[in-house]
C-alpha positions in Angstrom: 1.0 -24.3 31.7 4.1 -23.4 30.6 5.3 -19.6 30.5 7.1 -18.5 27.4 10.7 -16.7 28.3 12.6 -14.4 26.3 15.6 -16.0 25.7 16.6 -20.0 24.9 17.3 -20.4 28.8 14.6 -19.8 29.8 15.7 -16.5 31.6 13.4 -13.3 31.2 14.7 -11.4 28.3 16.5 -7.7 28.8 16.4 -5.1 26.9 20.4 -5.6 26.0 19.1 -8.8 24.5 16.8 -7.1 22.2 17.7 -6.6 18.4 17.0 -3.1 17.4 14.4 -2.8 15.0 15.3 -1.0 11.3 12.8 1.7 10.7 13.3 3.8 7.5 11.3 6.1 6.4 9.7 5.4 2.8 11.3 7.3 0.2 9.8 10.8 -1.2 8.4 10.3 -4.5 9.6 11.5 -7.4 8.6 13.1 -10.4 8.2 9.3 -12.1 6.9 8.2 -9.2 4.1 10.4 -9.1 4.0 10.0 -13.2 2.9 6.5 -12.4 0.5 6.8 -10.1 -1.1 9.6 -11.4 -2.0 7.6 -14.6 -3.2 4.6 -12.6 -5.3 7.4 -10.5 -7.1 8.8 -13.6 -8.4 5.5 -15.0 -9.9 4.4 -11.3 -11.6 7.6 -10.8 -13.4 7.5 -14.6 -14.0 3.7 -13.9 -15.8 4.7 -10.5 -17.7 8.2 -12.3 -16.0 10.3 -9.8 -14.0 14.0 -10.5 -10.9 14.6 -8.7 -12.4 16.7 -5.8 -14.6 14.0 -4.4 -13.9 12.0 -1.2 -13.7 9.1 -3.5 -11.5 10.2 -5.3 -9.0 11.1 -1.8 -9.5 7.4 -0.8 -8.8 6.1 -4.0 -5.7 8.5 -4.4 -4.7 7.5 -1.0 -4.7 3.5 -1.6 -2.6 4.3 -5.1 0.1 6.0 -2.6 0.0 3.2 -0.3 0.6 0.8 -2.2 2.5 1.8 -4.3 4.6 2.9 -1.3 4.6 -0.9 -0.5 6.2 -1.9 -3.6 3.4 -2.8 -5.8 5.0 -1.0 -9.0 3.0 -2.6 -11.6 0.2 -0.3 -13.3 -2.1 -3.4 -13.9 -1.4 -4.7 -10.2 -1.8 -1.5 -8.8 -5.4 -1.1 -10.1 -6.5 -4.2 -9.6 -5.7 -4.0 -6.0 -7.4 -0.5 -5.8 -10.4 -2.0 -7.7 -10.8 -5.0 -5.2 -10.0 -2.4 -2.2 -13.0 0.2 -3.4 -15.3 -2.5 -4.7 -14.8 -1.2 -8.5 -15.7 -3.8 -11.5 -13.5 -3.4 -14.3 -15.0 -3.3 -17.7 -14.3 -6.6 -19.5 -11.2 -5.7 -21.6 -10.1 -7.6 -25.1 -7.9 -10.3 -24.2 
């Protein structure tokens, strides 16, 4: 068997080889931000017949924040990913 090396070589690799890795921290939300999600919030929490101060309601307000932390910007996209994530079924809408 063949052992893996960290460099082309075949020489271990060192840590002066190693590419530093870019970690940011995400961005602070703004008032928009939170505009966004808040909206998307309010129509899971009625969809899963839960009030604001249930634990539901935390994990569901907690994937919102993820996600949309993550990039996923789009209302519909964002719910549906929430929906699939808490096992909610969305009411048939009108095409």
């Amino acid at each position: 068997m063949r052992r893996r090396s960290g460099s082309a070589s075949g020489a271990p690799a060192r840590v002066s080889d190693m590419k530093p890795i870019n970690v940011t921290r995400p961005a602070a939300f703004d008032g928009l931000d939170l505009a966004r999600c808040q909206v998307v919030f309010d129509a899971l929490i009625q969809e899963a017949g839960a009030t604001k101060d249930t634990e539901e309601a935390n994990r569901i307000a907690g994937i919102v924040v993820e996600l949309y932390r993550h990039g996923i910007r789009d209302p519909e996209q964002l719910q549906m990913m929430v929906e699939g994530a808490r096992g909610l079924r969305r009411s048939v809408r009108a095409a």
